[in-house]
MIGU-767252 format. One record per residue: residue in one letter; x, y, z of N, C-alpha, C, O in turn. Coordinates in steps of 0.1 Angstrom, whole numbers, plus 5000, padded with zeros to 4 digits. Example, Ala and Ser with C-alpha at 12.3 -4.5 7.8 and 13.67 -1.06 7.14 Angstrom:
BEGIN
a513249435078512349555078513249675078514249675085 s512849785071513749895071512950005079513450115080 
END
This chain:
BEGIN
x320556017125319356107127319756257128319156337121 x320756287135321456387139321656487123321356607121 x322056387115322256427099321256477092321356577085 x320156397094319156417088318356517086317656567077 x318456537103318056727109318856857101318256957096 x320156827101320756947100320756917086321357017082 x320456847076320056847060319056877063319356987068 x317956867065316856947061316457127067315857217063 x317557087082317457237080318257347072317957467072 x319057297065319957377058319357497048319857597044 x318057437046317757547031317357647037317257737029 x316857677054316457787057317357887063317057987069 x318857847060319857987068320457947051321557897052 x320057947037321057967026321158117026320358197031 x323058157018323058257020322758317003322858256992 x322458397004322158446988322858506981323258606986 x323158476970324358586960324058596950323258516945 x324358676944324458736932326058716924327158736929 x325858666914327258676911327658746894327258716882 x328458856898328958926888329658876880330758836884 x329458846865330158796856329558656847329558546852 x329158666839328758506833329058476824328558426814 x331058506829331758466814331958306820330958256825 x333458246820334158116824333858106839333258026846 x334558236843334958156858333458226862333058166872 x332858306858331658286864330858146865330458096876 x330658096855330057966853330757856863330057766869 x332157866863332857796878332257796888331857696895 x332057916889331757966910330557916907330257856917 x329257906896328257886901327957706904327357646912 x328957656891329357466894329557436904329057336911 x330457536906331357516922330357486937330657406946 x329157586934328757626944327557536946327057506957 x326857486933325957326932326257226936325457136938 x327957206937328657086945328157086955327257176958 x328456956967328456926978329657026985330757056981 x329257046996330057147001330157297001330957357008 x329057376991328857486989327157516991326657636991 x326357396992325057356993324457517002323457577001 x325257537008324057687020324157807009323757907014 x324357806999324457876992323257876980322757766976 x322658036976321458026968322058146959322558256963 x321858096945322258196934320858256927319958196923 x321058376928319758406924319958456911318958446904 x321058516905321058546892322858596891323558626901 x323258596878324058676871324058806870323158846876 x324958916864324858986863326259036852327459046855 x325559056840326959096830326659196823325459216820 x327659306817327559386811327359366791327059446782 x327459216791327559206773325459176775324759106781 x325359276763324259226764323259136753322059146751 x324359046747323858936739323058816750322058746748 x324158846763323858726773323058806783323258756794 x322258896785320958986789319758856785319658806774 x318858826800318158706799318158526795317158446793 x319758516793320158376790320358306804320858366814 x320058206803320558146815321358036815321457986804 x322057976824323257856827322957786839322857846850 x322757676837322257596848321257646857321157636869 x320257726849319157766859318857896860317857946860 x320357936860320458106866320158166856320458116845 x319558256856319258386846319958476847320058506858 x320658546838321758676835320258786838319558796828 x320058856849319158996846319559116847318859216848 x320859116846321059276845322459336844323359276849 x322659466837324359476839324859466856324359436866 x326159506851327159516862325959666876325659676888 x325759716865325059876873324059876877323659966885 x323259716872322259676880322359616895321259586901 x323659606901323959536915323059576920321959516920 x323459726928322159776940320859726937320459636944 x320259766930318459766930318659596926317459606922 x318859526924318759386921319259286937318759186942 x320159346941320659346955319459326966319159226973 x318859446964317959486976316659446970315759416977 x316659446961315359416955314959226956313959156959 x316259186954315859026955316358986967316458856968 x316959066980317359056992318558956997318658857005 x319659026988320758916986321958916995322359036997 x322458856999323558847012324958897010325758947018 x325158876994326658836991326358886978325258856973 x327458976970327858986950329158956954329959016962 x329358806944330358776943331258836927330458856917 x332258846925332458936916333258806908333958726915 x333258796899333758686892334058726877333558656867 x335258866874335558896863337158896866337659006867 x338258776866339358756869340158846859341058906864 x340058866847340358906833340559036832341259076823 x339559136843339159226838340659346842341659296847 x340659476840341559516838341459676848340459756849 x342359676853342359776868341059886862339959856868 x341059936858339760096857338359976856337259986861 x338559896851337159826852336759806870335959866877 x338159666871337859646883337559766894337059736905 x337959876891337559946907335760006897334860016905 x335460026887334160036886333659916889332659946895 x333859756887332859716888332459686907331359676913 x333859676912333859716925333059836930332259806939 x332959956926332560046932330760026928330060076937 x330259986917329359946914328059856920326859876920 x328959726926328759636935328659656949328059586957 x329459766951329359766969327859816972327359906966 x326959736985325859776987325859786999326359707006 x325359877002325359867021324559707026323459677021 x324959677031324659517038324459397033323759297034 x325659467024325459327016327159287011327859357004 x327359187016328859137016328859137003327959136994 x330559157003330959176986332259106985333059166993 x332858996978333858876976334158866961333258866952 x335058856961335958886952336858706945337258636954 x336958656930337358566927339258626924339658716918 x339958536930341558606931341358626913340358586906 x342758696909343058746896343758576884344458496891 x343558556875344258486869345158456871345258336870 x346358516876347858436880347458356894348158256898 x346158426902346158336918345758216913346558126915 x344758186904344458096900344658016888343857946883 x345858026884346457966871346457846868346357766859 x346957836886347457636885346057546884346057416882 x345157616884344057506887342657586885342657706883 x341457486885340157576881340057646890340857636900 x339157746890338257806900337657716912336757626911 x338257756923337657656939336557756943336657866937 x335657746950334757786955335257866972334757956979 x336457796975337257816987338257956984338658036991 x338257926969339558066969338658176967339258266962 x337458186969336658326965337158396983336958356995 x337658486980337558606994336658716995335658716989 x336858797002336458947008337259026998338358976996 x337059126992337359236985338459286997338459287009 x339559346987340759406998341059546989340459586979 x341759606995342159736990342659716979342359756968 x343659616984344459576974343859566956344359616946 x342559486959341859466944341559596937341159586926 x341659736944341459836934341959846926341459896915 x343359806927344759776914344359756904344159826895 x343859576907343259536893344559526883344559516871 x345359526889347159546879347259356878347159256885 x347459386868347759176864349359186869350259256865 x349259086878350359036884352158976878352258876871 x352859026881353958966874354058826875354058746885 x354058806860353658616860355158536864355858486855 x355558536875356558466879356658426894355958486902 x357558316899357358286908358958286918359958226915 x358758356928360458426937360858286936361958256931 x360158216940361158066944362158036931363257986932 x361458086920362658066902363658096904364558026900 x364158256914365258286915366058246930367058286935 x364958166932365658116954367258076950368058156955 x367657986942369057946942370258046941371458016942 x369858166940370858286940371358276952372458286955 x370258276960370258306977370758196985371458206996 x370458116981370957956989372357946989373057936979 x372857957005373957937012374858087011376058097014 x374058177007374758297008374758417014373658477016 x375758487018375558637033374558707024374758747012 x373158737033372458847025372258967033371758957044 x372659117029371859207036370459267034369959247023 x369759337043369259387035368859547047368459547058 x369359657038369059787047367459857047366659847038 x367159907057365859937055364959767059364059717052 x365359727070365059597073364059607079363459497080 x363659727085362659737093361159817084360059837089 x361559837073360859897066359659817059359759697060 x358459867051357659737045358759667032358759537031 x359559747024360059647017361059587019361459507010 x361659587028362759557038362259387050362859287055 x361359417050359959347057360159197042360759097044 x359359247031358659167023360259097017360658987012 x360659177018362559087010362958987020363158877017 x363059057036363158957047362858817045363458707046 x361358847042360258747045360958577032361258457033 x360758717021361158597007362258527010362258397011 x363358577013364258577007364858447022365858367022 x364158467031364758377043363758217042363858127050 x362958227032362558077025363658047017363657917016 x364558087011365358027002366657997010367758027005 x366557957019367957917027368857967023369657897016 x368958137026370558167026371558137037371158087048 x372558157034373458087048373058207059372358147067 x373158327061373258427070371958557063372158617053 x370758567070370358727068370058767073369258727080 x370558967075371159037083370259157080370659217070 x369459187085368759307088368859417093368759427105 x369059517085370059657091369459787089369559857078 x368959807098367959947102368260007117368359937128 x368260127117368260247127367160197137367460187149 x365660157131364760117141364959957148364859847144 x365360017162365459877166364259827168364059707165 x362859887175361759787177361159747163360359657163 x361559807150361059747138361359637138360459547138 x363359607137363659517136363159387143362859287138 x363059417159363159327169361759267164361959147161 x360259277162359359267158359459117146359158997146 x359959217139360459127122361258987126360958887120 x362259007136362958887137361758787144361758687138 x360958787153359858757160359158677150358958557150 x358758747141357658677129358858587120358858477117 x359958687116360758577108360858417111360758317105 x361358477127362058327133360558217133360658107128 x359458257137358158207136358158127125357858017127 x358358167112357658167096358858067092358757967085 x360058127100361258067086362158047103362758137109 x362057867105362657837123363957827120364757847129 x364457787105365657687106366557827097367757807092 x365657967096366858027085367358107099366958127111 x368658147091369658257106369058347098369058357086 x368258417110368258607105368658667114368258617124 x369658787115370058827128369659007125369259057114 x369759057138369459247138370459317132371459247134 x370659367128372059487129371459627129371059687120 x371459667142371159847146372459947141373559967146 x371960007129373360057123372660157116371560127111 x373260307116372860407108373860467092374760537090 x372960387082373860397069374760507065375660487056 x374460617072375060737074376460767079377160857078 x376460627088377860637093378760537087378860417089 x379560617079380760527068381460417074381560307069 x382160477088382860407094382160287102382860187100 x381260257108379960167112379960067100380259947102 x379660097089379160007081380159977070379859927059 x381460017074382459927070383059807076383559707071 x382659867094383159767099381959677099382359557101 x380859697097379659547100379959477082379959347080 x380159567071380559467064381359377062381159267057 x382559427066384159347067383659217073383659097070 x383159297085382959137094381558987092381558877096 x380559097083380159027077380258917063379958807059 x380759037061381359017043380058917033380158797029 x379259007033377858977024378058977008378759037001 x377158867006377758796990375958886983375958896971 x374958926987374459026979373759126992373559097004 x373359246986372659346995371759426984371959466973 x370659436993369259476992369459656998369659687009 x369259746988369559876998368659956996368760026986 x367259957008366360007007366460107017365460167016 x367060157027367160227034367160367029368160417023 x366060427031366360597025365060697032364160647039 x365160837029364160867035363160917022363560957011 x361860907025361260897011359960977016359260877015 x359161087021358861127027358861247021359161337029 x358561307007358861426996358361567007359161657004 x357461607016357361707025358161737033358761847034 x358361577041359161557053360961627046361761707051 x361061557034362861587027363061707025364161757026 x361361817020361861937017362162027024362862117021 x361562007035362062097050362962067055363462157062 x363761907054365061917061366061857049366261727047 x366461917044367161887030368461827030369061767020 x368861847042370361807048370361617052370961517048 x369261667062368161497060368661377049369461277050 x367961427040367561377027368961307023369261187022 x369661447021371161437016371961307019372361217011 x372261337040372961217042372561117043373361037047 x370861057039370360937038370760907026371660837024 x370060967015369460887008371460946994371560876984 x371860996995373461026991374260996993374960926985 x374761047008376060957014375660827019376460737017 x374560797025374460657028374160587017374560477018 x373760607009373760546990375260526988375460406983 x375960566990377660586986378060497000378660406995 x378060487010378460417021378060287023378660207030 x377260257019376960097016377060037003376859907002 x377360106991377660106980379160066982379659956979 x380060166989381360136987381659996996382259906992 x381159997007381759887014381159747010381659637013 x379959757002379859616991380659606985380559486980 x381959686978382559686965384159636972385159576968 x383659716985385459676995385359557001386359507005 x384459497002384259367007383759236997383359137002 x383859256986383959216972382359116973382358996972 x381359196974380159176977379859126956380559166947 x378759036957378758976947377659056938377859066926 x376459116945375359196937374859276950374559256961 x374959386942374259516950373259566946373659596935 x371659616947370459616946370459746952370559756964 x370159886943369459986947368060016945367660006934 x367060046956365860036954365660206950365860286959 x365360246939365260356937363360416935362460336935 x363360556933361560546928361760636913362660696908 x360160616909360060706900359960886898359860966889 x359860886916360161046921361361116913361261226909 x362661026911363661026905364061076890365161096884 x362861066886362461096871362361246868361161256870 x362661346866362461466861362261536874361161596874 x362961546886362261546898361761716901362061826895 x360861686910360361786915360161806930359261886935 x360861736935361361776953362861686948363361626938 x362861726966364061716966364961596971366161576970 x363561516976363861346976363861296965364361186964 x363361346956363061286940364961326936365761236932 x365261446937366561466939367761406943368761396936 x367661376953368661276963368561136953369561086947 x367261086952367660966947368160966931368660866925 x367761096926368561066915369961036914370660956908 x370261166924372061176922371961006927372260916920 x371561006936372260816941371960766929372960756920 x371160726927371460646906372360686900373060616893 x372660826901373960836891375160776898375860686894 x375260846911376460746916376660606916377760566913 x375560506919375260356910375660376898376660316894 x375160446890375560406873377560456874378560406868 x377560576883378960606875380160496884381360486881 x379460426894380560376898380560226887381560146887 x379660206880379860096873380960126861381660036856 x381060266857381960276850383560196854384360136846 x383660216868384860126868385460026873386459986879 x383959956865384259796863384459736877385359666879 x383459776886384159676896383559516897382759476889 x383759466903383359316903382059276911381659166910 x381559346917380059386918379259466907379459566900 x377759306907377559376901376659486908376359476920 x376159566902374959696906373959666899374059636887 x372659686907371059716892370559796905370559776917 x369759926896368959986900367859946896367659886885 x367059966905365459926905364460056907364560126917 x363760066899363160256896361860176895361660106885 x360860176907359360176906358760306912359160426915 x357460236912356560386919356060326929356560226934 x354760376936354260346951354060226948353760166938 x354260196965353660046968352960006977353260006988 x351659976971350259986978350359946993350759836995 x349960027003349859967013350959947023350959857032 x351860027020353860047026353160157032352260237030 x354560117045354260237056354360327053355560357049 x353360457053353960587050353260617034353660717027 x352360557030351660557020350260587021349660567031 x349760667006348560697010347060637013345960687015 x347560497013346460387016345960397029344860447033 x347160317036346860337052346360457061345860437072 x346660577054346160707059344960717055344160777063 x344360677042342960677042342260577049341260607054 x342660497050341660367056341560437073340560457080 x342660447076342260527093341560667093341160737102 x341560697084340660827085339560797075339360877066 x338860707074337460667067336760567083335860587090 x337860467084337460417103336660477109335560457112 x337460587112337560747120336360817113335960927116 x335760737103334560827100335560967098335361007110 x336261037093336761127096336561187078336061107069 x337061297075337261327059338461267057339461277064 x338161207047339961157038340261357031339661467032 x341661297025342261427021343161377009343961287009 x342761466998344061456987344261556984343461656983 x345261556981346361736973345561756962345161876961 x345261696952344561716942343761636935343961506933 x342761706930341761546921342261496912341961386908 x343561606904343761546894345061396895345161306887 x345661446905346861326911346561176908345761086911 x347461196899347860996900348960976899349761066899 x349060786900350660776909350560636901349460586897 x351560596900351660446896351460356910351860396920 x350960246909351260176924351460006916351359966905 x351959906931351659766926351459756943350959826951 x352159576942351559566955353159516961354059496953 x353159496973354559506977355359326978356359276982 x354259276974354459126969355059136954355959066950 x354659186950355059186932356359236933357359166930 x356359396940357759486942358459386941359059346930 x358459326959359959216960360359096951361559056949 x359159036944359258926934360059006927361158946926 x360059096921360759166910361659226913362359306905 x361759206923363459306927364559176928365859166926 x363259076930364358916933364758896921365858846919 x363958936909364458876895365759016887366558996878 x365359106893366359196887367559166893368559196886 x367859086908369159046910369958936909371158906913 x368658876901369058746895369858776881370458676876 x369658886873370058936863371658936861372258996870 x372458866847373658836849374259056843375459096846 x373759096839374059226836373759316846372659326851 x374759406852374859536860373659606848373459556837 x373159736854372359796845371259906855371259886867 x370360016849369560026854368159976849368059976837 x367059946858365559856855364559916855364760016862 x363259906851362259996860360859866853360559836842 x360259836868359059786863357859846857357259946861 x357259756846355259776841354859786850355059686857 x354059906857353759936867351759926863350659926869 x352059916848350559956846350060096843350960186840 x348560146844348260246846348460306856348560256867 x348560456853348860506868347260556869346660596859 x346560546885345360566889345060666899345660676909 x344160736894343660876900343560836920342960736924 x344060916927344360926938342960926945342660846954 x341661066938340961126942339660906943338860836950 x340060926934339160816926339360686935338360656941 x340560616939340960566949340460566961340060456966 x340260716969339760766981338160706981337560676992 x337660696969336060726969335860596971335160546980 x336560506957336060326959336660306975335660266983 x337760326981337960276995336560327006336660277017 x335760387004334760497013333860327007333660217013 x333660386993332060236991332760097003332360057014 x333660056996334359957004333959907019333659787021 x333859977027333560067043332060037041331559997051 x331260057028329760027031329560187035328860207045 x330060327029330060407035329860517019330660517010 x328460597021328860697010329260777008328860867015 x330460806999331460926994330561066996329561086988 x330761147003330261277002329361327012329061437015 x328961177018327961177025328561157042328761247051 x328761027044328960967055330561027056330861077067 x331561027043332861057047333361177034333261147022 x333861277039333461417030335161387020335961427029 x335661367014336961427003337461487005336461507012 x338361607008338661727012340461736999341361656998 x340461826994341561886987341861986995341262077000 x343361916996343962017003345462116989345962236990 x345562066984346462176976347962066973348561996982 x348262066963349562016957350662066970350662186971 x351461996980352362036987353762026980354061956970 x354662106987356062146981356662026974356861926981 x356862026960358061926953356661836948356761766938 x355661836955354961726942354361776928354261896925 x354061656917353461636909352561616906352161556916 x351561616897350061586897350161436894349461336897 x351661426884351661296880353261196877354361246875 x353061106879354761046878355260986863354660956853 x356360996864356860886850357860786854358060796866 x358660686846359260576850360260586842361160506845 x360660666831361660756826361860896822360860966822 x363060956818362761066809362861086796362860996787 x363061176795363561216778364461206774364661206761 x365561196784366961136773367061026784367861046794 x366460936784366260796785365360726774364360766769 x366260576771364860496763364660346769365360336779 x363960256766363760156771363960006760363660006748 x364459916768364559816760364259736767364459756778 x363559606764362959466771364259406773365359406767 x363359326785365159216791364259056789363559046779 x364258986796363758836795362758856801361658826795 x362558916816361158916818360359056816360859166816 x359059006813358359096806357759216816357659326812 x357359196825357059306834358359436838358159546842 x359959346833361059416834361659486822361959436812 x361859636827362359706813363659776817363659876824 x364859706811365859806806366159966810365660006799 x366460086816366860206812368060176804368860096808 x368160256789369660346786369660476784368960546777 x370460496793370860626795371460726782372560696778 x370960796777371160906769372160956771373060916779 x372361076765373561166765373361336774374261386781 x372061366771371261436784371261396801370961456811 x371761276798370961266814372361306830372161326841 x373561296822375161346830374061516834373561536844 x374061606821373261746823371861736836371661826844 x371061626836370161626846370361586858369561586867 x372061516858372061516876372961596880373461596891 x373361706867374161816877373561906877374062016879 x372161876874371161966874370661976888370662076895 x369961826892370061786907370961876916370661966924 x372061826912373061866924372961986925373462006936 x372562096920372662256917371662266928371762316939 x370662216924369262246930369762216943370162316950 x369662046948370661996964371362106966371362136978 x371962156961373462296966372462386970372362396982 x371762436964370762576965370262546975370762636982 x369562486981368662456992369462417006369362477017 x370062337005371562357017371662517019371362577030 x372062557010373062657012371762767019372062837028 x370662777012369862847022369262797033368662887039 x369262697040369062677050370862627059371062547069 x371562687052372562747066373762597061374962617062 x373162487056373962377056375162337045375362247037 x376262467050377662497042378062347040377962287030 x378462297051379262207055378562057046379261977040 x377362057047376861937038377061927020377361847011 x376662127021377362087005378262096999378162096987 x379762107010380962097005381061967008382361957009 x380561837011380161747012379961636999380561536995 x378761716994377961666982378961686970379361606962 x379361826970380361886959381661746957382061686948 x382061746973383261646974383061516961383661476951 x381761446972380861296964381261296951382061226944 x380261446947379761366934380761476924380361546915 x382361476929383161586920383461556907383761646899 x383561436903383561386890383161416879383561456868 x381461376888379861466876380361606876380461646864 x380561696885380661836884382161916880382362036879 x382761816878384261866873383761836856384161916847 x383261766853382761736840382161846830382361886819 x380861876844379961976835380062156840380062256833 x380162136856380362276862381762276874382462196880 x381562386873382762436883382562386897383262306902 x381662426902381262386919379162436919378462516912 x379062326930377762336933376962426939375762416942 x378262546940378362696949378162766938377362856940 x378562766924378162866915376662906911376462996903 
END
């Protein structure tokens, strides 16, 4: 009896949707949703941009209107839910048809991307909530970490910057593949201590242990490798912070330079098996002075491969990653919360991004790579910052201009309006996987890191810091005995 009640009441709390799309997997979600089990559910119409299929219908439903028809079709047929159901479509769409769709009071869910759903049809269960994340819209690297887990299995792994987001997401992967020991080595102890908390949670039977160690200090992190003696290392530790580096340049230096060289050497003295520099695309033609620092560190990676040691090295050259601490995601979303104005340096700014799941998938396959070398991932389009700001505001159910004001504040010291992923005396060649591309280094590019180093000299030396750049001069005397005299001239 009990049953019989709650079936017949069911048709009066259905919820109503609209669903975007009436290609394949649209026609899914709506199969899906005439099943048993999706029954509280009322489709009131389609909604597609091709307009061959303008007034056709599928099982009932009538296609009435494009993508730009959401709102007034929304409110007009008093609908609960636009479910978006264009898996195919391609990042500048997705954040239009996203930004299109958002209606104030009216939930908006999202079908995952093609790779989420590869293995199998379209479920009615895998439909979610719209995330930041979906502004990407970047087609996912078609591969799966677990392909390369056997690297890892039964072996010392470090990884620096342990407490960091990508330090975090390598943890995470990389302690499902049963290595024998993994060792998390960051300056932040409550990051760490946190991390081991969820690790030991997630992953009971893998050893992850802390190591509170500042990469800076040569002597420290020869002795934790010796005694470690790690068969690969992850070295994400650096300061990346392009404002924060340009005002304290000395900073920068012994992070992201000598500590580049300090865990570099003591992998090579401890006859570590693959060493993993996480580099960015800041690095490229730079224009501050963290973009700087990490170059010379690439060159010192590339030039110590010159002599052949038995590690191997791969640099890894991406761009932002969506949603990492210290990114400009998370700062907008607390200041849209905050009802507050968001802020960008400029309207015209774009940046390459992925997501920090892909990052580590692909840092896993670059060190699965039997060649030493430098890499840089298909990052995709790079996407307007300003443009970004506005779909995150719709998102919120909140209008751009209105409820939460934009504010330009001005290009700050050392940035760009826009990034690249090489230069000009760089070219690119494909490796096996396809989201992964090759650098070879040109004959120009020795001239562009003692170009760096000039610059690093210049800025020390005006802010008082002699002693760092007889320092740097020391490091990198090789490059500079090559091309110039000292990094004082």
């Amino acid at each position: 009896m009990q049953r019989k009640i709650e079936k017949s009441l069911r048709g009066f709390n259905l919820k109503k949707v609209i669903i975007a799309g009436c290609g394949s997997a649209g026609k899914l979600v709506l199969a899906e949703i005439k099943k048993a089990g999706a029954q509280d559910y009322s489709v009131l119409c389609f909604l597609d941009d091709d307009p061959s299929k303008l007034g056709s219908e599928y099982l009932g439903i009538a296609v009435r209107g494009n993508i730009s028809d959401a709102a007034r079709l929304a409110k007009g047929l008093g609908a609960d839910e636009i479910i978006i159901a264009i898996p195919s479509a391609k990042g500048r769409d997705i954040r239009r048809i996203i930004g299109e769709c958002t209606v104030e009071k009216v939930g908006l869910k999202i079908l995952p991307s093609l790779f989420e759903i590869i293995r199998g049809n379209v479920q009615f269960g895998q439909i979610r909530p719209v995330k930041a994340q979906d502004l990407l819209g970047r087609k996912i690297a078609s591969f799966d970490p677990a392909e390369v887990g056997e690297i890892f299995r039964g072996k010392r792994v470090v990884v620096t910057g342990g407490a960091g987001s990508i330090g975090t997401e390598l943890a995470r992967t990389i302690s499902k593949a049963r290595p024998a020991e993994l060792y998390l080595l960051d300056i932040d102890e409550n990051g760490l201590y946190f991390n081991l908390v969820d690790l030991r949670r997630e992953s009971p039977n893998a050893k992850v242990e802390a190591v509170v160690a500042n990469i800076r200090e040569r002597g420290r992190i020869f002795r934790i490798f010796k005694s470690i003696k790690p068969d690969i290392i992850f070295h994400a530790a650096a300061s990346k912070q392009v404002p924060i580096v340009e005002q304290n340049v000395a900073e920068g230096v012994k992070n992201n330079i000598f500590g580049t060289k300090n865990v570099l050497d003591a992998a090579i003295a401890n006859n570590a098996e693959r060493f993993v520099f996480i580099s960015t695309d800041k690095a490229v033609s730079p224009s501050s002075i963290m973009g700087s620092t990490k170059r010379v560190a690439e060159w010192i990676c590339q030039d110590t491969l010159s002599g052949k040691p038995s590690t191997k090295i791969f640099i890894a050259r991406f761009g932002n990653v969506f949603g990492s601490k210290g990114s400009v995601i998370p700062l907008f979303i607390k200041q849209i919360e905050e009802k507050r104005e968001i802020t960008v340096t400029d309207r015209k700014m774009t940046r390459y991004f992925m997501s920090i799941e892909e990052a580590v998938a692909l840092l896993l396959r670059v060190c699965s790579f039997d060649k030493s070398g430098t890499y840089f991932f298909d990052m995709g389009e790079q996407i307007s910052i300003y443009d970004l700001g506005v779909e995150l505001i719709k998102l919120y159910g909140l209008i751009p201009g209105i409820d939460v004001q934009i504010v330009e504040t001005g290009l700050r010291p050392g940035e760009k309006i826009s990034e690249a992923l090489i230069t000009k005396n760089e070219r690119q060649t494909p490796t096996s996987v396809g989201n992964i591309m090759e650098i070879i280094s040109g004959k120009g590019c020795k001239d562009e890191a003692i170009c760096e180093c000039n610059k690093i000299g210049q800025r020390l030396r005006e802010q008082g810091e002699l002693e760092i750049a007889a320092k740097l001069e020391e490091i990198t005397g090789r490059l500079l005995r090559e091309g110039i005299t000292s990094i004082h001239t």
